[in-house]
NULOVEX-970102 format. One line per 5 residues: their letters; for each residue x, y, z of C-alpha. Coordinates in steps of 0.05 Angstrom, whole numbers, plus 32768, in hexadecimal, padded with zeros to 4 digits. Layout:
<ropas>
A> X,Y,Z; ...
</ropas>
This chain:
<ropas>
XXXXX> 84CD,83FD,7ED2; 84AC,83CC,7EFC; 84A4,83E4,7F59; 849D,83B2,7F8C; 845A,838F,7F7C
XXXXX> 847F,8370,7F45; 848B,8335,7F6E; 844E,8331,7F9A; 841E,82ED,7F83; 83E0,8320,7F87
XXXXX> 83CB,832B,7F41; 83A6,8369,7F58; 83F1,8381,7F76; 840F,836D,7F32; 83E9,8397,7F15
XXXXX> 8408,83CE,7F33; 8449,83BF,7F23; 8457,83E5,7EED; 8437,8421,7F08; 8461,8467,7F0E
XXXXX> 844A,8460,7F63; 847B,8449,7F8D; 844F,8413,7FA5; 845C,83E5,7FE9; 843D,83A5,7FFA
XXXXX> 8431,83A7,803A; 8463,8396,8066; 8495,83A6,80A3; 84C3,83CB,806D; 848F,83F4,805C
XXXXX> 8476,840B,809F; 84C5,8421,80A4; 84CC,8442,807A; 848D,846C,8089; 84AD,8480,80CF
XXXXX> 84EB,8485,80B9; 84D3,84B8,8086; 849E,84CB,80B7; 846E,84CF,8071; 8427,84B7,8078
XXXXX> 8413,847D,8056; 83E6,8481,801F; 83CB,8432,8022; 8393,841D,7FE9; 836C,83E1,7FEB
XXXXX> 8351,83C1,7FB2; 8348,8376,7F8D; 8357,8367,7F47; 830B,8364,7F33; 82FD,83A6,7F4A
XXXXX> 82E4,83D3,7F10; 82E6,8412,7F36; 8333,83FA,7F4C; 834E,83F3,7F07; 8324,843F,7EF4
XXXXX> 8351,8456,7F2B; 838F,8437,7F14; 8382,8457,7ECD; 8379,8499,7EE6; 83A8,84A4,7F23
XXXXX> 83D2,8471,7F2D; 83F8,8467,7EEA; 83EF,84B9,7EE0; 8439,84D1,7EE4; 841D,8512,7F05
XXXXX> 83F6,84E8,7F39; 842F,84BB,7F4A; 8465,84EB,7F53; 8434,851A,7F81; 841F,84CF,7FAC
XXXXX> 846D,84BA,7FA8; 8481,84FB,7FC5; 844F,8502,7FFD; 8449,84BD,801E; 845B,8474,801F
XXXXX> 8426,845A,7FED; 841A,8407,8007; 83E8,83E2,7FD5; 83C3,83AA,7FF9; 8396,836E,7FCC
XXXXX> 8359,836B,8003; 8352,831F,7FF3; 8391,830B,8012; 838A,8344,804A; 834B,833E,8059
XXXXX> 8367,8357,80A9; 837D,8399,8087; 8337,839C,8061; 830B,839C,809B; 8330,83C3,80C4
XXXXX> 833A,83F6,8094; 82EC,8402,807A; 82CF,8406,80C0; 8304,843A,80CB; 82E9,845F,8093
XXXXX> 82A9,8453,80A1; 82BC,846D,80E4; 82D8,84AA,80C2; 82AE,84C3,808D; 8266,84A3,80A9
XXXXX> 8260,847A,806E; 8262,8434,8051; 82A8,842C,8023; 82BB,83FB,7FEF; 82F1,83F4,7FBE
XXXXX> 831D,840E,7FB0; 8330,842D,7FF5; 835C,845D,8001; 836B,846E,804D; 83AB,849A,8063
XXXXX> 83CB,8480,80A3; 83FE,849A,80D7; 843C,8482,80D2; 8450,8471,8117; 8401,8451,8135
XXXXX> 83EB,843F,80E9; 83AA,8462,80FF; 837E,8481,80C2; 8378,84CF,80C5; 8356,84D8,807C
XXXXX> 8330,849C,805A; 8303,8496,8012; 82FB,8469,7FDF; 8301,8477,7F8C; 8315,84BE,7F81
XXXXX> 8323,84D1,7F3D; 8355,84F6,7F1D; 832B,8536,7F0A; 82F2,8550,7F35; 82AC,852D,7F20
XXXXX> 826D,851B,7F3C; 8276,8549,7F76; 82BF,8523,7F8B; 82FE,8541,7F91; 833B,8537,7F5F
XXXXX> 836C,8506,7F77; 83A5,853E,7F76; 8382,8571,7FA5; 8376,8535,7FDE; 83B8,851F,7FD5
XXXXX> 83D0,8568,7FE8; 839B,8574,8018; 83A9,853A,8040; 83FA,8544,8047; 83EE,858C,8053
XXXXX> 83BF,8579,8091; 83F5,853B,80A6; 842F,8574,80A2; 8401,85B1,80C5; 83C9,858B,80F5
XXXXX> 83F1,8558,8111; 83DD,8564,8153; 8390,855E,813D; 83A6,8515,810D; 83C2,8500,8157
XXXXX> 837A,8506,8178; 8355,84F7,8143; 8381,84B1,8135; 8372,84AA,8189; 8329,84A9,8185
XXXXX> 8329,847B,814A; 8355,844C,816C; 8329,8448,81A6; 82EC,8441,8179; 830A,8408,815F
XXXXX> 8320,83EB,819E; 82D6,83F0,81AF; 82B6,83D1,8172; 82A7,838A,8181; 82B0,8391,81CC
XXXXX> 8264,8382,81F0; 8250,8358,8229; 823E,8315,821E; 81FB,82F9,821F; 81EF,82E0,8263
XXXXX> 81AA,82D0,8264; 8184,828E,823F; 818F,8290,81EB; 814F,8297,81D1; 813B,829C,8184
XXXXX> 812C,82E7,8188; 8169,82FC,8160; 814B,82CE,8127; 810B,82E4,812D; 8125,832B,8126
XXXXX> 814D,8313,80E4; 8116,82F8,80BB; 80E5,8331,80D2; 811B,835E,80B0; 8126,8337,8077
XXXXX> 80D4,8331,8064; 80DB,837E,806C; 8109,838F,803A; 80F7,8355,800A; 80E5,8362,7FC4
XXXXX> 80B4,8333,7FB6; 80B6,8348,7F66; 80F8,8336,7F65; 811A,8314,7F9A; 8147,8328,7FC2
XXXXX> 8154,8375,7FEA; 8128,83A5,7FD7; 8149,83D6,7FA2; 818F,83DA,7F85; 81BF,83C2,7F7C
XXXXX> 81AE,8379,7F91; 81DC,8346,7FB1; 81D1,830B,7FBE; 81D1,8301,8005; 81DC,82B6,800A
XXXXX> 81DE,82AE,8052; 81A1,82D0,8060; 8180,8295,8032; 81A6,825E,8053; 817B,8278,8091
XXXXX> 8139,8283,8066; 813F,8238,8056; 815A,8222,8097; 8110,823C,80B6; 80ED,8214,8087
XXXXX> 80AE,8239,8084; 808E,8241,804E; 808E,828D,8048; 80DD,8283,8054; 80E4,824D,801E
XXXXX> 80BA,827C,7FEB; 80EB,82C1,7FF0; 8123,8289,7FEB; 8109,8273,7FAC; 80F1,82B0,7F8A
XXXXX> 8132,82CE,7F8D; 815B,8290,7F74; 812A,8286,7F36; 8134,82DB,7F32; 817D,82DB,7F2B
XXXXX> 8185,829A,7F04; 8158,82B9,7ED7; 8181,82FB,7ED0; 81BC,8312,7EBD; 81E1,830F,7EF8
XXXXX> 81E0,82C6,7EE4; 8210,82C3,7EA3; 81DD,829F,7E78; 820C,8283,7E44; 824E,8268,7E6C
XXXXX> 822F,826B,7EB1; 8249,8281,7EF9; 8227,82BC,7F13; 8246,8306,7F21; 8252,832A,7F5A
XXXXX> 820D,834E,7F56; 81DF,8378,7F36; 81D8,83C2,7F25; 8194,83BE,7F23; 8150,83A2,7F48
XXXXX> 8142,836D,7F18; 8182,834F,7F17; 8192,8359,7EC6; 81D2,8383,7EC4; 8214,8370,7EF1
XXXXX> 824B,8389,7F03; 8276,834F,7ED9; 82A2,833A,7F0D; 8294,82EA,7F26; 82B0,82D9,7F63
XXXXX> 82C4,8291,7F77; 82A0,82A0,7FB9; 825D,82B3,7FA1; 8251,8280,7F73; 826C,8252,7FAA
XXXXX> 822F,826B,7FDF; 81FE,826C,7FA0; 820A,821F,7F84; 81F2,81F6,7FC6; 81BE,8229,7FCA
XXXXX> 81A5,820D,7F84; 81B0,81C6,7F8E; 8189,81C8,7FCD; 8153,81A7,7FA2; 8125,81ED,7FA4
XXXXX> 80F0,81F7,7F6F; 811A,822C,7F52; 80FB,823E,7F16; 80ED,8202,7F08; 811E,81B8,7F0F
XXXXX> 8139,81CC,7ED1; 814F,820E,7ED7; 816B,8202,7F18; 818D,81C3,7EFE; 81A7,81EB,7EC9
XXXXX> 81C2,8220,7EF6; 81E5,81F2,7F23; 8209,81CB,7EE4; 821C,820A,7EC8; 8235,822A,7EFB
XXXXX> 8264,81EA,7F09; 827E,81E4,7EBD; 828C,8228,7ED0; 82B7,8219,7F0A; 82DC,81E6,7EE4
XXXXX> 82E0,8202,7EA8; 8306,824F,7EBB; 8311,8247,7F04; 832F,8207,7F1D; 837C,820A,7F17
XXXXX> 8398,81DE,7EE6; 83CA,81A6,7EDF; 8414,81B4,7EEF; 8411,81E1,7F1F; 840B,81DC,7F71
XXXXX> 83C7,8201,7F71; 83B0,81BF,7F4B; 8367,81B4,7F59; 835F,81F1,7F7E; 8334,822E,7F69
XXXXX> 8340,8278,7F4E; 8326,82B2,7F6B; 8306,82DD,7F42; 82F8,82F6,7EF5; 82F5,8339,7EE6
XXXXX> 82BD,8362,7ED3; 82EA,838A,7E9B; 8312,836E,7E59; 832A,839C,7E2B; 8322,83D2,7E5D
XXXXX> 82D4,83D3,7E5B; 82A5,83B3,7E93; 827B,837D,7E70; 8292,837B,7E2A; 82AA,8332,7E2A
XXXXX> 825C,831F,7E46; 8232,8353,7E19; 8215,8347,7DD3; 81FC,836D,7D9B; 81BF,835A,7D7A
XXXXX> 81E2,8350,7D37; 8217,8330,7D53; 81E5,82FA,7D6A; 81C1,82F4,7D2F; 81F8,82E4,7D00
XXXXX> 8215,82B1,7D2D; 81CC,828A,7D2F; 81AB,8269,7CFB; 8162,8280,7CFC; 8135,8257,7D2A
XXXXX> 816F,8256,7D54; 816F,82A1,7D60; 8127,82A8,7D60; 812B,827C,7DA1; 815B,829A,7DBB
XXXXX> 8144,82E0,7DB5; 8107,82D8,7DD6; 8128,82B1,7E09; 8168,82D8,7E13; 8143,8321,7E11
XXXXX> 8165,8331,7DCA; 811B,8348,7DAB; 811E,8386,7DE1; 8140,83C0,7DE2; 818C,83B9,7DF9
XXXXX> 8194,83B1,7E4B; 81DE,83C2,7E4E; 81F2,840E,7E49; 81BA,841F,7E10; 81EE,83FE,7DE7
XXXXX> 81F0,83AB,7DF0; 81CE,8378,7E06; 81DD,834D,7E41; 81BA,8309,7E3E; 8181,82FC,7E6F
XXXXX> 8141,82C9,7E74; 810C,82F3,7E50; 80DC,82C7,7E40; 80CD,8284,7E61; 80D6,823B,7E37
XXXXX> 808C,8232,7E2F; 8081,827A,7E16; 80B3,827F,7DDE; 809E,8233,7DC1; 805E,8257,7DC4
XXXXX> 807A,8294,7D99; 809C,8268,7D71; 806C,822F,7D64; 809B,81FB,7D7E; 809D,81CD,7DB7
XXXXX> 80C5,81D1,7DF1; 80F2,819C,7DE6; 80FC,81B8,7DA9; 8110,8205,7DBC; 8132,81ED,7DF4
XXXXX> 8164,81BD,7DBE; 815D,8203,7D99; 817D,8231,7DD3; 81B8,81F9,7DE2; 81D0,81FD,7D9F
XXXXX> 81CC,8250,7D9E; 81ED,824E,7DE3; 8222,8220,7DD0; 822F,824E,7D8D; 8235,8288,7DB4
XXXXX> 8262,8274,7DEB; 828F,8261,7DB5; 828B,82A4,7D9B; 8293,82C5,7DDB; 82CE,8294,7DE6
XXXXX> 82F7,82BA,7DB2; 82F0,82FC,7DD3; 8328,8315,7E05; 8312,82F5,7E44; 830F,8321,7E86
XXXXX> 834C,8325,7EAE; 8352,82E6,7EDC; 835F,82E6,7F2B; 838E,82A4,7F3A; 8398,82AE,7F89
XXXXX> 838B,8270,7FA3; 8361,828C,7FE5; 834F,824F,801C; 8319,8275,8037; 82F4,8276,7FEF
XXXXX> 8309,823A,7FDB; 82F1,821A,801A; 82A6,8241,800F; 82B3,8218,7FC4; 82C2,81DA,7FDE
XXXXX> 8291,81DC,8012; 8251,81EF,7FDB; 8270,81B6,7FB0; 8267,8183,7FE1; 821B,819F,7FF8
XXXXX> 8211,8199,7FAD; 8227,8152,7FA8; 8201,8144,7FDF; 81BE,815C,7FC2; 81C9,8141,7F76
XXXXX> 81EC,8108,7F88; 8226,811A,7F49; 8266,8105,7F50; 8284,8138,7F33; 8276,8162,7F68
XXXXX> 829B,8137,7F97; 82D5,813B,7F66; 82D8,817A,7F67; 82D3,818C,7FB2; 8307,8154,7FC2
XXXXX> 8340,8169,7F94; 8333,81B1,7FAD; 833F,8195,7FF8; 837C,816C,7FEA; 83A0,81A2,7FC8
XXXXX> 838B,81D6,8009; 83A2,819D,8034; 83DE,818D,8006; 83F0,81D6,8002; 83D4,8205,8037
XXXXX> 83D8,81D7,806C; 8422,81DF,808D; 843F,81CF,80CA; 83F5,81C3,80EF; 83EB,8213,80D5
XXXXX> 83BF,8224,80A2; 83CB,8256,806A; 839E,8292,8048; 83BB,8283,7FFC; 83EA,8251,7FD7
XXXXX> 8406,825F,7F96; 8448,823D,7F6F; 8474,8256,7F9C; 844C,8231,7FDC; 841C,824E,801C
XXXXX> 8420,8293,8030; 83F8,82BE,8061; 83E2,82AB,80AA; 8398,8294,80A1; 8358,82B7,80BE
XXXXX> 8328,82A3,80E7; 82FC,8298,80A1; 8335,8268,8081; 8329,8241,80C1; 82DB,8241,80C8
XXXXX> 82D0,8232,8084; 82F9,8204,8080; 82E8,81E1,80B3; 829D,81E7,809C; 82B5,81CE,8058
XXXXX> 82D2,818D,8076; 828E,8179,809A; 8266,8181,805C; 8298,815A,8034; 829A,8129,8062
XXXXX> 8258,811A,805B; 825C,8107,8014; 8299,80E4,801A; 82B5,80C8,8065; 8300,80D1,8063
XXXXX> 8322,80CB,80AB; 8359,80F1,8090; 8325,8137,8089; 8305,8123,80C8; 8348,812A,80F2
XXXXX> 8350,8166,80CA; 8314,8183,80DF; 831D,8172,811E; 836B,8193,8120; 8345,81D4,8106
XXXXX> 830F,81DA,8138; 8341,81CE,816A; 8368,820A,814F; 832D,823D,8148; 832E,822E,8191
XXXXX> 837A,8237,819D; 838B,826C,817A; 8341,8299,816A; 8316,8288,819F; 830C,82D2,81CE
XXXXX> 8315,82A9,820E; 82F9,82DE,8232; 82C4,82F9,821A; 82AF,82C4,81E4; 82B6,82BE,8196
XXXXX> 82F2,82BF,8166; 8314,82F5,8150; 8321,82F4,8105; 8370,82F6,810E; 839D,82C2,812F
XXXXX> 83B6,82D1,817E; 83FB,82D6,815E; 83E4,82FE,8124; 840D,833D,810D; 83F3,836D,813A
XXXXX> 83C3,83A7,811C; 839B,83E4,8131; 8360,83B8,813D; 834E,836C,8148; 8311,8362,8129
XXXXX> 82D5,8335,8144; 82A9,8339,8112; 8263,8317,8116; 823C,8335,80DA; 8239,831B,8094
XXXXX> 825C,8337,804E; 826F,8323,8014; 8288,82DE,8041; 825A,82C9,8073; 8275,82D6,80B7
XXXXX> 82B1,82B2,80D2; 8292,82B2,8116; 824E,829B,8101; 826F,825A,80D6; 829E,8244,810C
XXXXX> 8262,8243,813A; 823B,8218,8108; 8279,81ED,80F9; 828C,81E4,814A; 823C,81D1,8157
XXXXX> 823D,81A1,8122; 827D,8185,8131; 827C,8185,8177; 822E,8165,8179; 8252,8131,8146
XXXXX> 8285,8113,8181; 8263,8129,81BE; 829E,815E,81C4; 8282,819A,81F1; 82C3,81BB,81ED
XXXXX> 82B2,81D5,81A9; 825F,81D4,81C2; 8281,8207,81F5; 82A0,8235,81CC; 826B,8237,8198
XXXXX> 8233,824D,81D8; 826C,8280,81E6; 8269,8299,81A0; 8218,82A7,819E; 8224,82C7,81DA
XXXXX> 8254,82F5,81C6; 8233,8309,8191; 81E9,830C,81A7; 81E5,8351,81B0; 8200,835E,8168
XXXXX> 81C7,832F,814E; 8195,8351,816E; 81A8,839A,8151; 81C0,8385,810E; 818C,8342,810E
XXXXX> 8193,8343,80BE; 81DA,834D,80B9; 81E5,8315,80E0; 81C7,82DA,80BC; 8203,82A0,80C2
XXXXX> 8201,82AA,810B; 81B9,82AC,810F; 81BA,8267,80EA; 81EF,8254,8121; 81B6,826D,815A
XXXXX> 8183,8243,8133; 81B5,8202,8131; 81CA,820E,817F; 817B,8212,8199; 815F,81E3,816A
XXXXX> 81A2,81B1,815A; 819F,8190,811A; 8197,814C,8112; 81CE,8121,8113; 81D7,80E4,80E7
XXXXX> 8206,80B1,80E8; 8201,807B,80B3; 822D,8036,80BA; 822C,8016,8074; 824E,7FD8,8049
XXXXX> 824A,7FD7,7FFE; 8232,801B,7FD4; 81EC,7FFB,7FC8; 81E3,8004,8013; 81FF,8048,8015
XXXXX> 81C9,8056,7FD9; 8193,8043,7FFD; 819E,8078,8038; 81A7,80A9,8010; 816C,80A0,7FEA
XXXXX> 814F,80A1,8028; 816A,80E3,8047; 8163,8105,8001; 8119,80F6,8010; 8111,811A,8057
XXXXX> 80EB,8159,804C; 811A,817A,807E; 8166,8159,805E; 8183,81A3,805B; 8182,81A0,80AC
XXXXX> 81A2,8158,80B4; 81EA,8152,80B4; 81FF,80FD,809F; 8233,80E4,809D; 823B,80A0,8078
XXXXX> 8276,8083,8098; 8289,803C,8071; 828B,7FFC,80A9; 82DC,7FFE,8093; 82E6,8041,80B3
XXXXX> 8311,802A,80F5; 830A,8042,8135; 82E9,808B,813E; 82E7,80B2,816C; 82B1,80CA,81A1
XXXXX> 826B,80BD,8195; 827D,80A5,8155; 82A0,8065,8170; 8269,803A,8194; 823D,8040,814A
XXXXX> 8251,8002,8124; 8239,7FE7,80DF; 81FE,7FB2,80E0; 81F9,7F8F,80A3; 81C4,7FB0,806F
XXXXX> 81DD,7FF4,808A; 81CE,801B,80D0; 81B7,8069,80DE; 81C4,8084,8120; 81A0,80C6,812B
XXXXX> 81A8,80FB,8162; 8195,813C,816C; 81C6,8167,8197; 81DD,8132,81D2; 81A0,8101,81D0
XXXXX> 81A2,80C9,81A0; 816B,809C,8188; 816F,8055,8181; 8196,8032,8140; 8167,8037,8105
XXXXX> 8175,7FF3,80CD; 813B,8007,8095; 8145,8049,8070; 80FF,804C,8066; 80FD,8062,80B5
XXXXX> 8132,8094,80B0; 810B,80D5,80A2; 80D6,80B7,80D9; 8113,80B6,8107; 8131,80F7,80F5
XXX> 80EA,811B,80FB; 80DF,80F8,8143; 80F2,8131,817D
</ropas>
């Protein structure tokens, strides 16, 4: 017998459904019927990739014993933290708030029924006692035992919390001159902790922390650049990287990035692919051209939504890390296993390349694949040339991700998220930019028409689509990165349609985000459900910051047609938010990159060009700038129609015409690409 997650579109809350628990989505019946029944509510967060989520599930929540004792007790509300990302945050600061520790997932926080304020909070607790936690049973008692005895000490507990959370993103605004301190700050931290073995944060596990190389390589030094590359070539080389179907995982268990947890999410491998095709000695051109390829056959191959449907063209979330119940068993091998699928120079290259001729890496028990052994060092073992080991290891790759194809696949995520797609569409486009494919484009365009198509209603935006059409106000990050996404598109292919798009959205982060008071945007609408908290938040996570984007976006933008609305609000932003960049420098890398942009403005390109073979010759010519990564261009075709602001008095000269400015001040029309970098370096 099937509850009420039965017809939720969250996979993770379907799921659920056939639990024994009572389960809720949340909503206003749910909140009801919690003070109506003046029960607690027992709410648990979690996504459908979540390994420690499903351990839960097994244990507790499809235990008959569990789910009479949670049915009894409270109002038990699941919630997918994908498409409540509002709920998320708000939630594991107030545990963190509670129990003086970082959480995670799943979470499970029990909340007052009439202010919805958490009075008990933790994350996976299993069903007997183990590793020094308690068994799900005895919390469950313990905690309606204290809601039914204590209530007078829940009531001033649940009023210090609420005015902690009040509090949380409330400081003064910088009044005094931005300076670059705050960046300064960042990349002192970052050289601290930097594990110059192998790449990366010192220790484990390892993320990787995307934004914080976006500002590496936005500095340019050379230090900078090196830590950058080190830790690309590192992972791409490991097996957080899925050497035979590529895409990369969520991160790794260890310091030299070998084991994962399984899971690949569409928005890592979305921050990680324009990091790759930024044209970085990763490694090598060819691993990092490999990498980039890979990951995109990737993209097309499992996580682009197919024909038929109105998610057409759009991207999945997320892949599990389990099948079968076990993390990792669709990605591990066995040594046998591998031998009897190759023929034998075949898996002599590939198990000196692939780590197969050392003891297993996975458990004691498998082996998960991994760069061992460079190209040049196992044609050396081997006797062979490159050319020919590296013919050798596409034929073994291709064999066994044919093999692997035939095992149950891990459990796929189809929400349909803006915000990630948006991060996807927006890497996509960088990558077209820097390889100059095609495909890229194709991809990143038919991602953007079905958003527009679908999650685009009414002049609002929407968090998710699926079949049955938009649902879910969207966040401050479905806005930014959006709106981010547009401008890098646009530079790869000028559409006035996506620039009055962009322009509609930037316009809205203003409307309906923008803290008019005190500066920055909050991460829920003005005429948002209203929650214990409205979150500001400035610091990176697995995203990079809402705040931090939009100020990129409304820099770029606003520098783009001379608009100082949007120059405005952006200044406001860094304002509001200096005094977090200065405590938490490292934590705050997107907005550090926005400090960067708004002291030292990138430079602004405006191409005017006829037929293709012009618009070739520019970007030859850009691609060729030793600094292209902090130029924004935008080839707009001599057919484009009026534009507006700055954009209107550049017109098309025949052979082609660059127009380059660097916050306000523009230089004079440039006609040769061969002067373009020459004009772009002049300050």
């Amino acid at each position: 017998m099937t509850n009420r997650l039965a017809a939720e579109t969250s996979p993770y809350l379907r799921q659920h459904a056939d639990n024994p628990v009572d389960w809720w989505p949340w909503n206003a019946a749910a909140l009801a019927a919690a003070r109506a029944q003046d029960k607690p509510i027992l709410l648990s967060i979690g996504y459908s990739a979540c390994h420690w989520c499903h351990v839960m599930a097994h244990e507790s929540f499809e235990d008959e014993a569990s789910a009479r004792l949670m049915n009894e007790k409270f109002i038990c509300i699941k919630v997918d933290r994908e498409e409540r990302p509002d709920l998320d945050r708000i939630y594991q600061l107030a545990h963190q708030a509670l129990t003086r520790r970082g959480g995670g997932w799943p979470l499970t926080v029990f909340l007052a029924p009439d202010d919805l304020a958490p009075f008990y909070a933790g994350t996976y607790f299993p069903r007997e006692a183990r590793h020094g936690m308690p068994p799900f049973a005895w919390v469950l008692e313990q905690v309606r035992g204290f809601w039914d005895t204590r209530r007078d000490a829940v009531r001033a507990q649940n009023a210090t919390l609420r005015e902690f959370l009040a509090n949380y993103d409330a400081s003064d605004a910088h009044a005094g001159a931005l300076d670059d301190a705050p960046i300064r700050a960042a990349l002192a931290q970052i050289e601290r902790g930097f594990d110059h073995e192998h790449g990366g944060h010192l220790g484990a596990p390892k993320f990787p922390h995307c934004p914080e190389m976006e500002l590496l390589l936005d500095i340019g030094s050379t230090d900078a650049r090196a830590m950058v590359e080190l830790t690309l070539a590192r992972m791409a080389e490991g097996g957080i990287h899925d050497q035979i179907g590529g895409g990369f995982c969520r991160y790794s268990v260890d310091e030299r990035w070998e084991i994962p947890h399984f899971e690949k999410m569409l928005y890592d491998n979305a921050q990680l692919l324009p990091l790759y095709a930024d044209g970085a000695e990763v490694g090598g051109e060819k691993l990092r051209s490999e990498v980039v390829q890979r990951t995109a056959e990737w993209l097309s191959r499992e996580m682009i939504a197919g024909p038929g449907t109105s998610k057409h063209g759009a991207f999945y979330a997320a892949l599990d890390a389990d099948s079968e119940g076990e993390e990792g068993k669709f990605y591990v091998w066995q040594r046998d296993e591998v031998r009897a699928l190759l023929t034998d120079e075949e898996f002599t290259a590939a198990e000196h390349r692939f780590g197969f001729d050392r003891p297993p890496n996975f458990e004691h028990r498998a082996w998960n694949p991994i760069v061992a052994q460079s190209l040049e060092t196992v044609a050396a073992t081997a006797n062979l040339l490159v050319q020919q080991v590296d013919a050798l290891l596409f034929r073994a790759r291709k064999k066994l991700f044919a093999a692997r194809a035939e095992r149950t696949p891990p459990g796929l995520d189809d929400k349909i998220l803006t915000a990630w797609n948006a991060l996807m569409i927006s890497g996509l486009a960088r990558a077209a930019r820097t390889t100059g494919n095609p495909a890229f484009t194709a991809l990143a365009e038919n991602a953007l028409d079905t958003l527009r198509a679908n999650a685009w209603r009414d002049d609002r935006l929407h968090a998710s689509i699926d079949d049955r059409g938009a649902r879910l106000p969207a966040y401050l990050d479905d806005h930014a990165f959006l709106l981010d996404a547009l401008l890098d598109f646009l530079q790869v292919d000028w559409n006035n349609r996506h620039f009055d798009w962009a322009i509609r959205l930037a316009d809205i982060l203003l409307e309906r985000f923008e803290d008019r008071e005190h500066g920055g945007f909050f991460f829920t609408a003005h005429d948002h459900e209203q929650l214990i908290q409205r979150p500001k938040p400035f610091a990176d996570e697995a995203l990079p910051s809402g705040n931090g984007v939009a100020t990129r976006a409304l820099l770029r933008l606003g520098h783009l047609l001379g608009e100082t609305r949007w120059l405005d609000a952006a200044e406001r932003t860094l304002r509001a938010a200096y005094a977090t960049m200065q405590q938490m420098p490292q934590a705050c890398a997107t907005l550090q990159r926005a400090l960067n942009d708004f002291l030292d403005p990138r430079a602004l390109v405006v191409i005017r060009c006829g037929a293709p073979a012009e618009e070739t010759a520019w970007r030859a010519a850009l691609l060729a700038c030793d600094n292209a990564r902090r130029v924004d261009a935008y080839f707009v075709p001599d057919d484009a129609g009026e534009l507006p602001g700055t954009l209107a008095a550049q017109t098309y000269i025949a052979g082609g015409v660059a127009y380059v400015c660097r916050g306000q001040q523009c230089d004079p029309p440039i006609t040769e690409p061969s002067l373009l970098e020459a004009g772009i370096n002049r300050k």
